[in-house]
PyMOL commands that place a pseudoatom at each C-alpha (Angstrom):
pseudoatom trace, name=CA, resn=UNK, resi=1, chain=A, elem=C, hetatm=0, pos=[-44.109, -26.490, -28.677]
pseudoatom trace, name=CA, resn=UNK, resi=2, chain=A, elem=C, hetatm=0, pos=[-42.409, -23.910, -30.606]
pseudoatom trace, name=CA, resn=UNK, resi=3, chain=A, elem=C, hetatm=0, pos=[-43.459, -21.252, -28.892]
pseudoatom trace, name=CA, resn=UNK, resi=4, chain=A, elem=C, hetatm=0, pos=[-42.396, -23.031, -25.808]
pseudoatom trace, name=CA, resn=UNK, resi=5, chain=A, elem=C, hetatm=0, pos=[-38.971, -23.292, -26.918]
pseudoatom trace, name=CA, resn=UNK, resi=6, chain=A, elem=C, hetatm=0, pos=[-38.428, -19.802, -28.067]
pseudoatom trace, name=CA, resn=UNK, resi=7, chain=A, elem=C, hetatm=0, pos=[-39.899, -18.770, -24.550]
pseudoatom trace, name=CA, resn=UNK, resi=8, chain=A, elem=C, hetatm=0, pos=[-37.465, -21.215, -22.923]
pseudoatom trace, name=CA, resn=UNK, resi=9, chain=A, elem=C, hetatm=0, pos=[-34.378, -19.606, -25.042]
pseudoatom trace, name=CA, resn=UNK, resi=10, chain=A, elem=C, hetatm=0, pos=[-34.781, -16.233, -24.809]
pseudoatom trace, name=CA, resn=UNK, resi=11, chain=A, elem=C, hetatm=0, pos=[-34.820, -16.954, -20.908]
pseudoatom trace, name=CA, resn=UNK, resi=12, chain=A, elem=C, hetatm=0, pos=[-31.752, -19.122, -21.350]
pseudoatom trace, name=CA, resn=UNK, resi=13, chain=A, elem=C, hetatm=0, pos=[-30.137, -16.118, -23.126]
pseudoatom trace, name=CA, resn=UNK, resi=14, chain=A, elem=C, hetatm=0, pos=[-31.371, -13.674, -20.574]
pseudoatom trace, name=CA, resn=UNK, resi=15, chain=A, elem=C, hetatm=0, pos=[-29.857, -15.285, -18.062]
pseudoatom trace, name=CA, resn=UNK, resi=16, chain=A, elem=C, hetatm=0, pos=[-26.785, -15.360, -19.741]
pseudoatom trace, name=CA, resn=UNK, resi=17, chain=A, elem=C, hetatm=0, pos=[-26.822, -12.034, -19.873]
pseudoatom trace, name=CA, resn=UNK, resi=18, chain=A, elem=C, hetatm=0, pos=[-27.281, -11.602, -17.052]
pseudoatom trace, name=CA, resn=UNK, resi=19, chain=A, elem=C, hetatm=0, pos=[-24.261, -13.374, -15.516]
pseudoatom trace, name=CA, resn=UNK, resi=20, chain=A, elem=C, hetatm=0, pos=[-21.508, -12.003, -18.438]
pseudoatom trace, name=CA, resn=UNK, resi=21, chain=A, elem=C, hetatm=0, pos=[-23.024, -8.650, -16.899]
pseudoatom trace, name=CA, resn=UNK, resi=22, chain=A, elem=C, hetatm=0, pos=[-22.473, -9.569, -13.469]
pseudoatom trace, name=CA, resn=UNK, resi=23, chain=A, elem=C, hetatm=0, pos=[-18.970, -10.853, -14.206]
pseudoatom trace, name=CA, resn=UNK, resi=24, chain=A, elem=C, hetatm=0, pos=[-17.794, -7.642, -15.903]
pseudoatom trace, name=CA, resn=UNK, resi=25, chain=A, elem=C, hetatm=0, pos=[-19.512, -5.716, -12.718]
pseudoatom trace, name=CA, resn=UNK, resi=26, chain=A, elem=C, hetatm=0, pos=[-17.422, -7.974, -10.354]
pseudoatom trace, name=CA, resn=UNK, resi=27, chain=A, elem=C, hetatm=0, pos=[-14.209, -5.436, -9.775]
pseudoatom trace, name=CA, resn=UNK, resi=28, chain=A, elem=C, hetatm=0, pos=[-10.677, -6.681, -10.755]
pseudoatom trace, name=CA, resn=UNK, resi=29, chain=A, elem=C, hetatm=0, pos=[-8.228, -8.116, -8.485]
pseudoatom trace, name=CA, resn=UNK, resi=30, chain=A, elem=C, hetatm=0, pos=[-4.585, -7.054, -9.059]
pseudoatom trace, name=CA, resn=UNK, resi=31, chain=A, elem=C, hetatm=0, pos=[-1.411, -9.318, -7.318]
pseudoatom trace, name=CA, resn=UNK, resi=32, chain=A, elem=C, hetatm=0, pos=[1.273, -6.864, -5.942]
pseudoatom trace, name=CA, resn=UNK, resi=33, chain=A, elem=C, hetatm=0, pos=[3.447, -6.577, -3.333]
pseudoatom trace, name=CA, resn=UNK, resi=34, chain=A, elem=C, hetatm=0, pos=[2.881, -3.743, -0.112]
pseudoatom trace, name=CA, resn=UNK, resi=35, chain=A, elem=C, hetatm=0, pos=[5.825, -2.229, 0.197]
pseudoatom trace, name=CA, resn=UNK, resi=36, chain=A, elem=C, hetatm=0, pos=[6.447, 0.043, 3.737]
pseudoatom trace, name=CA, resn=UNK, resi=37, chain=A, elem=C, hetatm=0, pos=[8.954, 2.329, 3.976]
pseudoatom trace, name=CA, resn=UNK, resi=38, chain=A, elem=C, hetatm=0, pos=[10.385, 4.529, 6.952]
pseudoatom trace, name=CA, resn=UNK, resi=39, chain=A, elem=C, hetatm=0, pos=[12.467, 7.319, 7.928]
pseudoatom trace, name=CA, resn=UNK, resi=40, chain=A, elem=C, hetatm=0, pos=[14.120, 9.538, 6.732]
pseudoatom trace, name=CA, resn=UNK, resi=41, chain=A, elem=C, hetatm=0, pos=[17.678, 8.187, 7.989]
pseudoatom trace, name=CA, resn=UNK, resi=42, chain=A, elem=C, hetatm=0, pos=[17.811, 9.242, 11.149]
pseudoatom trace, name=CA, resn=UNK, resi=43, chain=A, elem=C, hetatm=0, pos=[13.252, 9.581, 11.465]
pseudoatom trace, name=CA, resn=UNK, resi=44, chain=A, elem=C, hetatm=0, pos=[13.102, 5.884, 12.406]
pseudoatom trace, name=CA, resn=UNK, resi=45, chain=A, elem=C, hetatm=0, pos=[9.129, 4.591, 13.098]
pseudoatom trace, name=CA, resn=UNK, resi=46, chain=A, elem=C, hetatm=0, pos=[7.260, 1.797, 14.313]
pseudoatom trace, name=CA, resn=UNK, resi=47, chain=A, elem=C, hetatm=0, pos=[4.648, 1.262, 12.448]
pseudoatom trace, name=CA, resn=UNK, resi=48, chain=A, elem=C, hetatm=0, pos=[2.033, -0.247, 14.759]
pseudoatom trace, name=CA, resn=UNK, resi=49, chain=A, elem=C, hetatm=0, pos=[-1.036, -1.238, 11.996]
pseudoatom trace, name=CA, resn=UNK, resi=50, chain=A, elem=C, hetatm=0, pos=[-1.355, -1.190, 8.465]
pseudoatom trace, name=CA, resn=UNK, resi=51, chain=A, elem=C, hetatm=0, pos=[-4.891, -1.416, 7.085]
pseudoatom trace, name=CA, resn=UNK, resi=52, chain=A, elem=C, hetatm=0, pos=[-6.556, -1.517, 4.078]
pseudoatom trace, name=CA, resn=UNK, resi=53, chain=A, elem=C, hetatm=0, pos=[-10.205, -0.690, 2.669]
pseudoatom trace, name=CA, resn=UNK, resi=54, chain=A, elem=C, hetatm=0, pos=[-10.829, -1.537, 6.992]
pseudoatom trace, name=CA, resn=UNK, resi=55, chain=A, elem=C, hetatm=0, pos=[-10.560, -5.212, 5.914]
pseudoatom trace, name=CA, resn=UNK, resi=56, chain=A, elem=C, hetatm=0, pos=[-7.016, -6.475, 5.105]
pseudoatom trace, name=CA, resn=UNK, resi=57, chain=A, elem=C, hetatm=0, pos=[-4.014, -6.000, 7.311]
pseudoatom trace, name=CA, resn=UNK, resi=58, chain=A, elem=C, hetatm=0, pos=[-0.384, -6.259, 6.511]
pseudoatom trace, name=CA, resn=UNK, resi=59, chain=A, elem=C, hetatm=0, pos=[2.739, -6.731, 9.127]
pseudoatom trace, name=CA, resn=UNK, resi=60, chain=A, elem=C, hetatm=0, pos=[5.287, -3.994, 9.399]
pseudoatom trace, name=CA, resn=UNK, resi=61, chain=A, elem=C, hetatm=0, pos=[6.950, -3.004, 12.473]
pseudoatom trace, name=CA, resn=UNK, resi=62, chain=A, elem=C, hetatm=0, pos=[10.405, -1.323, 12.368]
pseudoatom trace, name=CA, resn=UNK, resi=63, chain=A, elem=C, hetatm=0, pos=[11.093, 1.297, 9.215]
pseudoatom trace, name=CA, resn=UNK, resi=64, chain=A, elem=C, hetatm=0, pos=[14.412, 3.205, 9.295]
pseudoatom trace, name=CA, resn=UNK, resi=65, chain=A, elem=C, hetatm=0, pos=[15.135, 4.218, 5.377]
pseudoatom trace, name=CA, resn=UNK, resi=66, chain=A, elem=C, hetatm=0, pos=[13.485, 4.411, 2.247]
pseudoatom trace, name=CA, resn=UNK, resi=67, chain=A, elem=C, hetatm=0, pos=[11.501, 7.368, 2.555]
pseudoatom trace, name=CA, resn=UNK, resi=68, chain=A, elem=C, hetatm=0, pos=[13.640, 10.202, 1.109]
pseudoatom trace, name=CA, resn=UNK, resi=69, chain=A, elem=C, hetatm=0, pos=[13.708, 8.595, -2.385]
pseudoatom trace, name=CA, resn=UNK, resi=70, chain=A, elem=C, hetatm=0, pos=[11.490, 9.507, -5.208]
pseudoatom trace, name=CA, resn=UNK, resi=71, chain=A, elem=C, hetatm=0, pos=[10.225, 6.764, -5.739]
pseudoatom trace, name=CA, resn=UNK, resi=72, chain=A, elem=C, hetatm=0, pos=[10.793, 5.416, -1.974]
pseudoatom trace, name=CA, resn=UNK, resi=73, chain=A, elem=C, hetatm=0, pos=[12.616, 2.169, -1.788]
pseudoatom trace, name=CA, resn=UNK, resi=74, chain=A, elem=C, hetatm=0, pos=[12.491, -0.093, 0.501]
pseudoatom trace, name=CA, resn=UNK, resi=75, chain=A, elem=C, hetatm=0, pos=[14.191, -3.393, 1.919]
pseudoatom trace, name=CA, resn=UNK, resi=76, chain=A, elem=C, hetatm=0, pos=[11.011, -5.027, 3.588]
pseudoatom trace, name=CA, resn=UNK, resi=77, chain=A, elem=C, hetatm=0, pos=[7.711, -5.906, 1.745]
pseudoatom trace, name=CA, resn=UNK, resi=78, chain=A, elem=C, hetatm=0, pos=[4.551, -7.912, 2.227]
pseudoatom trace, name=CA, resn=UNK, resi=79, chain=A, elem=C, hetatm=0, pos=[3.518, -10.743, -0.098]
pseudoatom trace, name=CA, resn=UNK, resi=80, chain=A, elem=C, hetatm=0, pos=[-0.231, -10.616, -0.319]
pseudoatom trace, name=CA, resn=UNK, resi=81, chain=A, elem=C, hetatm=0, pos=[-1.599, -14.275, 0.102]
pseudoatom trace, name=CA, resn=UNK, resi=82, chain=A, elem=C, hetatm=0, pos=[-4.388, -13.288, -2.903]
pseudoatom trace, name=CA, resn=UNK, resi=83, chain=A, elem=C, hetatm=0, pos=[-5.226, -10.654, -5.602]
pseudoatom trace, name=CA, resn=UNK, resi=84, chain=A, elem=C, hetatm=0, pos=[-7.293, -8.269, -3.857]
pseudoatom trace, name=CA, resn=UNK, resi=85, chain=A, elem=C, hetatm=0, pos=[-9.244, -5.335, -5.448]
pseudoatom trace, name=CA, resn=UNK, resi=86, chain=A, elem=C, hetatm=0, pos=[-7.693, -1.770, -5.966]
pseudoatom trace, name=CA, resn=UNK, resi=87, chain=A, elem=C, hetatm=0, pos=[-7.582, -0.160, -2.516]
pseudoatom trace, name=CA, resn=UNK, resi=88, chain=A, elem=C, hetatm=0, pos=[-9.506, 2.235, -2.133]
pseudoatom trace, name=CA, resn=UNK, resi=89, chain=A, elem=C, hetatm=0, pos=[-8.621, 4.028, 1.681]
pseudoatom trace, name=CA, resn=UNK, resi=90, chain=A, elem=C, hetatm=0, pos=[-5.905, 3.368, 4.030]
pseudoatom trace, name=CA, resn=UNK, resi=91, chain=A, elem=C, hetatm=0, pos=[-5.525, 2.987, 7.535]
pseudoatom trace, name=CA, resn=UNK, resi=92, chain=A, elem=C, hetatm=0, pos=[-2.477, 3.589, 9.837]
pseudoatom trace, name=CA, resn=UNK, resi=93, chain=A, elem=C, hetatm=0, pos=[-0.954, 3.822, 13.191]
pseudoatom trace, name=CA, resn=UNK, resi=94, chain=A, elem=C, hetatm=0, pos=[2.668, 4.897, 13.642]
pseudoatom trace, name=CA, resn=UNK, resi=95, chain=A, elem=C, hetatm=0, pos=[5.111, 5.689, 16.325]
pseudoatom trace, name=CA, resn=UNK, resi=96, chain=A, elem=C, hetatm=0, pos=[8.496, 7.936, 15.772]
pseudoatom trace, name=CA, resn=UNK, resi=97, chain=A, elem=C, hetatm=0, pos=[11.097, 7.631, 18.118]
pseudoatom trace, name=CA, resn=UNK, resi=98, chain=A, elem=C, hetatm=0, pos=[12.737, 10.787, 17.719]
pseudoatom trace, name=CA, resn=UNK, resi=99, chain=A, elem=C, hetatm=0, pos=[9.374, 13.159, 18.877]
pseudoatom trace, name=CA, resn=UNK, resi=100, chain=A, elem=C, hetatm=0, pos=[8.132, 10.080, 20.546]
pseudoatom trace, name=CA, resn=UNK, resi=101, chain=A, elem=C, hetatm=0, pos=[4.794, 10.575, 18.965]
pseudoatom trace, name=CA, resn=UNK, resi=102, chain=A, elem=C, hetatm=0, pos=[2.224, 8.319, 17.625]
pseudoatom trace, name=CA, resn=UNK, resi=103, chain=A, elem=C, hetatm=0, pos=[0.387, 9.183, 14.497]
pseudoatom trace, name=CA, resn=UNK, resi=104, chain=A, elem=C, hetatm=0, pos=[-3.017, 7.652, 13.291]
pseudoatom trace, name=CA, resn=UNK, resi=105, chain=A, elem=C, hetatm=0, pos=[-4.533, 8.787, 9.236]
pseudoatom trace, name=CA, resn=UNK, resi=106, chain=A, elem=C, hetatm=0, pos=[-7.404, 7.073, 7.381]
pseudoatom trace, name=CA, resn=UNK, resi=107, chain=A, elem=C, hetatm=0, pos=[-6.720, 7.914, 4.102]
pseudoatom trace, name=CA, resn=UNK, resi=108, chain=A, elem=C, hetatm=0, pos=[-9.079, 8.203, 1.132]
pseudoatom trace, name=CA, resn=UNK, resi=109, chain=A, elem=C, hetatm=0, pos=[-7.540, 6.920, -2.048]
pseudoatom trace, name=CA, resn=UNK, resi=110, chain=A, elem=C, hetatm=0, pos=[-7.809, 8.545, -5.479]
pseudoatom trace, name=CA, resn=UNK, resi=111, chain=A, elem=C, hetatm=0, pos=[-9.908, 6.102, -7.864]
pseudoatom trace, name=CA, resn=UNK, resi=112, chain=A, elem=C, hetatm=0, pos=[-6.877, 4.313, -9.297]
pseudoatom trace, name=CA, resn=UNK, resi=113, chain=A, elem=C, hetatm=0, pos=[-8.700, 1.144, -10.943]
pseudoatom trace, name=CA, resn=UNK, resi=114, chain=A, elem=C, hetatm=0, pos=[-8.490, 2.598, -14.226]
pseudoatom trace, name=CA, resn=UNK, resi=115, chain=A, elem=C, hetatm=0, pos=[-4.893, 3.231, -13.663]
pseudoatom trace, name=CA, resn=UNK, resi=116, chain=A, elem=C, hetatm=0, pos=[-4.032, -0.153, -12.582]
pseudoatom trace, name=CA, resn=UNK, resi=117, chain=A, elem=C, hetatm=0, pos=[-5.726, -1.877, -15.645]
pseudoatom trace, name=CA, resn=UNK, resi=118, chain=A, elem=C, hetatm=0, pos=[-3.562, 0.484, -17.640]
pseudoatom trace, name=CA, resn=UNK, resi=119, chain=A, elem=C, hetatm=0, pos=[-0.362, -0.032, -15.642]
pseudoatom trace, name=CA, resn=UNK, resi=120, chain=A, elem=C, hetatm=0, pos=[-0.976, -4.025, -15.997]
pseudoatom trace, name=CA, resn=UNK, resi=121, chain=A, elem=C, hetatm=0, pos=[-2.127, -3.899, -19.087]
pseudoatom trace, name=CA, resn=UNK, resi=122, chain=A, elem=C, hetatm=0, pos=[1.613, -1.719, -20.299]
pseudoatom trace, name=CA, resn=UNK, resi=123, chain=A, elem=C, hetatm=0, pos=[3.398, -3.569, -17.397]
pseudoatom trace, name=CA, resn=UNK, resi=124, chain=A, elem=C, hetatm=0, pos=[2.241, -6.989, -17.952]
pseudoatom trace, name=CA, resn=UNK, resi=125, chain=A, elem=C, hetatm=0, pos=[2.735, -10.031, -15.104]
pseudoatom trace, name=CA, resn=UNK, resi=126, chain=A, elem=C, hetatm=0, pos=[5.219, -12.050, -14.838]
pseudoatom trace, name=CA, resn=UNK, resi=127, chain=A, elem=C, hetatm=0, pos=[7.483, -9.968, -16.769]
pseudoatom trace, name=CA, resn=UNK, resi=128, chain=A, elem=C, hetatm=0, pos=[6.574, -6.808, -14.238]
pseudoatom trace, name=CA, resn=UNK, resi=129, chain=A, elem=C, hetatm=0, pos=[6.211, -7.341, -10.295]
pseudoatom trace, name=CA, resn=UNK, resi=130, chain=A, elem=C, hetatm=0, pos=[3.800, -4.841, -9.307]
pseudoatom trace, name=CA, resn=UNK, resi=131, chain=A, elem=C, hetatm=0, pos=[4.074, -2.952, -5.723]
pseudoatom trace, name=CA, resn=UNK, resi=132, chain=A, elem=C, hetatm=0, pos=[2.173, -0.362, -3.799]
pseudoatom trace, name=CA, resn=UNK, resi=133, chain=A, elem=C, hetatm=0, pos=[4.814, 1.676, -1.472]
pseudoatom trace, name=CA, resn=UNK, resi=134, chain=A, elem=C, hetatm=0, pos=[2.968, 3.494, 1.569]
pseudoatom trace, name=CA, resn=UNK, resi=135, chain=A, elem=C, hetatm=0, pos=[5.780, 5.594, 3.603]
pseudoatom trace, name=CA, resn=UNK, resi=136, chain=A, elem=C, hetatm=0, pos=[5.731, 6.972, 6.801]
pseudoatom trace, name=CA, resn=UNK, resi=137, chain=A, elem=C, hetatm=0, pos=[7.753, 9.463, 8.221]
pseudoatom trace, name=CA, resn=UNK, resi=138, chain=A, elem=C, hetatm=0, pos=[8.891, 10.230, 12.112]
pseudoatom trace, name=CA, resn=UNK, resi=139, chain=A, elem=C, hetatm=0, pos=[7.158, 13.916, 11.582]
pseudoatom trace, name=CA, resn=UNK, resi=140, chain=A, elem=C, hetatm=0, pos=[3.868, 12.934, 10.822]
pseudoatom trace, name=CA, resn=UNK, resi=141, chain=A, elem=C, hetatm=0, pos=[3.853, 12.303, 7.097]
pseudoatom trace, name=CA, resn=UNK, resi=142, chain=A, elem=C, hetatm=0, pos=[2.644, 9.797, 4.705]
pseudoatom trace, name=CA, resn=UNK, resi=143, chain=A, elem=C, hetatm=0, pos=[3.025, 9.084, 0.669]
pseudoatom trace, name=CA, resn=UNK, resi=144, chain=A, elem=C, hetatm=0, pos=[1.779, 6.572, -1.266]
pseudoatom trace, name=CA, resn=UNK, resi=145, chain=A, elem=C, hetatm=0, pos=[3.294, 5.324, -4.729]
pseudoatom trace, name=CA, resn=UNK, resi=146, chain=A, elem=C, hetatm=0, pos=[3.230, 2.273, -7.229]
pseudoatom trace, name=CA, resn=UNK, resi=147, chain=A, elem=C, hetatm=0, pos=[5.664, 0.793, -8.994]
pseudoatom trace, name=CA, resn=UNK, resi=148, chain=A, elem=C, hetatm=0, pos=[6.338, -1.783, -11.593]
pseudoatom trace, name=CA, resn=UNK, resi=149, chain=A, elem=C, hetatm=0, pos=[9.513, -3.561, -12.328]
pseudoatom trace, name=CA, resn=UNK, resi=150, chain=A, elem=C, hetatm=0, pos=[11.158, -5.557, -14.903]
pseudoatom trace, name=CA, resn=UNK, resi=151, chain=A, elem=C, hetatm=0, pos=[12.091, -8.520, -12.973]
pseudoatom trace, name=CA, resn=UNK, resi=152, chain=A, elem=C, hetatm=0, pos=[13.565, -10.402, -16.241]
pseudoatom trace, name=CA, resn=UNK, resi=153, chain=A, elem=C, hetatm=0, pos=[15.061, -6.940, -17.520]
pseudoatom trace, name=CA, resn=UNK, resi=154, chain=A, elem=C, hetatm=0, pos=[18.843, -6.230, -16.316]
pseudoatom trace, name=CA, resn=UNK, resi=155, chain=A, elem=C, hetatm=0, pos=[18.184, -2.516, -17.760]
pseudoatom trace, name=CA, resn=UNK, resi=156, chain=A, elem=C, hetatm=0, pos=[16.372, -0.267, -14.720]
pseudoatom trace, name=CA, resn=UNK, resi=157, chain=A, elem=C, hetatm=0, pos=[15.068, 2.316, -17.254]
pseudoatom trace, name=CA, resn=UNK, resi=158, chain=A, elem=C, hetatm=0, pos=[12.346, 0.004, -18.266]
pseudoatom trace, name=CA, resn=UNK, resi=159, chain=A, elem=C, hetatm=0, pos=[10.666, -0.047, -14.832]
pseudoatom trace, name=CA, resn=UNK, resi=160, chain=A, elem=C, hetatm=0, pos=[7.934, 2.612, -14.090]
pseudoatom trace, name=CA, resn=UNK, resi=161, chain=A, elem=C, hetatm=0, pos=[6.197, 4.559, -11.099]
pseudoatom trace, name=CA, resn=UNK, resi=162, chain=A, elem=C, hetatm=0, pos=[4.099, 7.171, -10.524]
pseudoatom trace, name=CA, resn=UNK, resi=163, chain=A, elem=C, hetatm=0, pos=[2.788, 8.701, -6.583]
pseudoatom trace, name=CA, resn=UNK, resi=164, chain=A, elem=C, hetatm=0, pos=[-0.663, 8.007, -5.475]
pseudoatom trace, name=CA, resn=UNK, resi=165, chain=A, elem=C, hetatm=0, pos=[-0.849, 10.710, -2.796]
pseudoatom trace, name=CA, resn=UNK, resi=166, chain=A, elem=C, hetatm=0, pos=[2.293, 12.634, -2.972]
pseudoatom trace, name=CA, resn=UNK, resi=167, chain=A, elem=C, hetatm=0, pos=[2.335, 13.885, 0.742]
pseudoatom trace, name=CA, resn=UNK, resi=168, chain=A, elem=C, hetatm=0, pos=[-0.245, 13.977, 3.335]
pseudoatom trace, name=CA, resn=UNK, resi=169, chain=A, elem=C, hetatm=0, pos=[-0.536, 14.276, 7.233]
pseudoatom trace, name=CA, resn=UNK, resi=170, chain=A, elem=C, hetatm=0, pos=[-1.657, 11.900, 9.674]
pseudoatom trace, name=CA, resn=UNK, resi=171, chain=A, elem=C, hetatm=0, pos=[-2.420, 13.142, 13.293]
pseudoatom trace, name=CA, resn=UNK, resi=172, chain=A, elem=C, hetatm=0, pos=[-1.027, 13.325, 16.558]
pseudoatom trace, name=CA, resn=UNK, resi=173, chain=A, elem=C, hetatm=0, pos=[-3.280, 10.202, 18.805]
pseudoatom trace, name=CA, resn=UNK, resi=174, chain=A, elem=C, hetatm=0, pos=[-2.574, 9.027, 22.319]
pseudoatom trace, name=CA, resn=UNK, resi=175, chain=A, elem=C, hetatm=0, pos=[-0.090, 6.571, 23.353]
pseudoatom trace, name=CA, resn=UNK, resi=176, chain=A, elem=C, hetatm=0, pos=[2.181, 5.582, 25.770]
pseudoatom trace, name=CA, resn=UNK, resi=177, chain=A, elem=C, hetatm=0, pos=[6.050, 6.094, 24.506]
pseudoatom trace, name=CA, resn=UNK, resi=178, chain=A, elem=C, hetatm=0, pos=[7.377, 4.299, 27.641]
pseudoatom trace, name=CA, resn=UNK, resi=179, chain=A, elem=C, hetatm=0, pos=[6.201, 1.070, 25.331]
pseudoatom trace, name=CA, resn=UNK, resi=180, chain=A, elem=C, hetatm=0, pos=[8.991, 2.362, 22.788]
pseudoatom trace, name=CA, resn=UNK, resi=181, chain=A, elem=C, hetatm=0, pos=[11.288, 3.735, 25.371]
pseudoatom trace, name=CA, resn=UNK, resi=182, chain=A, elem=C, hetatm=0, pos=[14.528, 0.784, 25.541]
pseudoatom trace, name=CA, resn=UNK, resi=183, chain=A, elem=C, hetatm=0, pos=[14.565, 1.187, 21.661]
pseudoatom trace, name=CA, resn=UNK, resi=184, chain=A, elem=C, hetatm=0, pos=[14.362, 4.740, 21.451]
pseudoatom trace, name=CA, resn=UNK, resi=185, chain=A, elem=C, hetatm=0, pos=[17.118, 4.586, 24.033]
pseudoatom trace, name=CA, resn=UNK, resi=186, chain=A, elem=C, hetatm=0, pos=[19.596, 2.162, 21.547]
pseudoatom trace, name=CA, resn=UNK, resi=187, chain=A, elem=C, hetatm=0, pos=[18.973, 4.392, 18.278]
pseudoatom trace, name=CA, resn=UNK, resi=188, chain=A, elem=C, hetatm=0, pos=[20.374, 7.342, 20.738]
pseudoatom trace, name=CA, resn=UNK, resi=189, chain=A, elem=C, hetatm=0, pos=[23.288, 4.882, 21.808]
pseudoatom trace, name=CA, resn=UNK, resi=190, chain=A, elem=C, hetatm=0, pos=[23.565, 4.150, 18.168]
pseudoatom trace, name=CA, resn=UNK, resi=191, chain=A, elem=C, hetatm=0, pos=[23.704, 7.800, 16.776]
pseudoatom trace, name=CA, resn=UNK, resi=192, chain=A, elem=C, hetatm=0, pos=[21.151, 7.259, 14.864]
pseudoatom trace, name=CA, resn=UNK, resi=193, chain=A, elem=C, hetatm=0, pos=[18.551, 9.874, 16.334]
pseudoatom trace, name=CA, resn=UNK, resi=194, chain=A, elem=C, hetatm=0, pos=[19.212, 12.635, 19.298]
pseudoatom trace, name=CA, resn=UNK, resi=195, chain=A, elem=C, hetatm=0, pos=[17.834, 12.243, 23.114]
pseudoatom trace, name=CA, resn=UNK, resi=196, chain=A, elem=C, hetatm=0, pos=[13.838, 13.369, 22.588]
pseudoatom trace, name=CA, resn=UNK, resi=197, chain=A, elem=C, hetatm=0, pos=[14.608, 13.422, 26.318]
pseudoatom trace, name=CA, resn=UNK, resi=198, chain=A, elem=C, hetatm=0, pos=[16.512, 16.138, 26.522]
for i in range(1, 198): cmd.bond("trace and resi %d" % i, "trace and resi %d" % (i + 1))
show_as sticks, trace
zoom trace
């Protein structure tokens, strides 16, 4: 009998082993905000798709300003519905209305898990909203950066951020720019970009 029940709780600590292991395997999920930004002022995009790890998308559309600043800021931003796991690629589709060309990148990430448990863990929630900026330019480019920010602080010097990728390149894919054309056409009415039709 006791050799029954030593047999029966060395398997009962196995397996509990087994599933603290498991848990500390399972990869961290972070709450932040995506933040897109556009431009430069007068480099307006549509962003088309926004994609993460190939598996979560979030809206954007019309970006106009933001991009120029180190770190970019931005007027628009996603909530995500749930914590998700560091992102590890990125996927876009853009459109620019001044060379009325349309951009795609998939973009490999730098490993930044270890990053974000130190960022959270010196930037702490609630005190800190967390976001991850992607910007897109109307020539092509793309930067990634995170931020944190005191949202109880009224001093600005205690919020931090640091770029992801710093500047890369998407390419030049197919598209029709007749889809864009009437707003193209009111951001020249506007001023706000030349005629790419002349």
């Amino acid at each position: 009998m006791l050799k029954t029940w030593r047999y029966v709780s060395r398997l009962g600590l196995l397996a509990l082993l087994l599933v603290f292991t498991a848990c500390e395997a399972e990869p961290r999920r972070y709450e932040f905000v995506v933040q897109p930004v556009g431009g430069p002022r007068g480099w307006p995009v549509w962003v088309e798709k926004l994609t993460f790890d190939h598996t979560w998308e979030t809206p954007v559309g019309n970006l106009s300003a933001g991009f120029e600043h180190r770190p970019p800021r931005s007027g628009s931003f996603n909530v995500l519905a749930h914590p998700v796991v560091a992102p590890q690629s990125m996927q876009a589709r853009w459109f620019s209305y001044r060379t009325q060309t349309f951009y795609e990148i998939d973009l490999e990430l730098p490993d930044t898990e270890a990053l974000l448990r130190q960022w959270y863990r010196e930037y702490p929630p609630p005190k800190y909203e967390h976001d991850l900026i992607v910007g897109f330019s109307g020539e092509g480019e793309v930067l990634v950066w995170w931020q944190a920010w005191c949202s109880e602080c009224s001093d600005r010097s205690r919020d931090f951020h640091a770029p992801i990728v710093e500047s890369v390149y998407g390419e030049e894919s197919e598209g029709d720019p007749s889809t864009f054309r009437s707003q193209t056409q009111r951001r020249v009415d506007e001023g706000i970009i030349p005629s790419p039709w002349q």
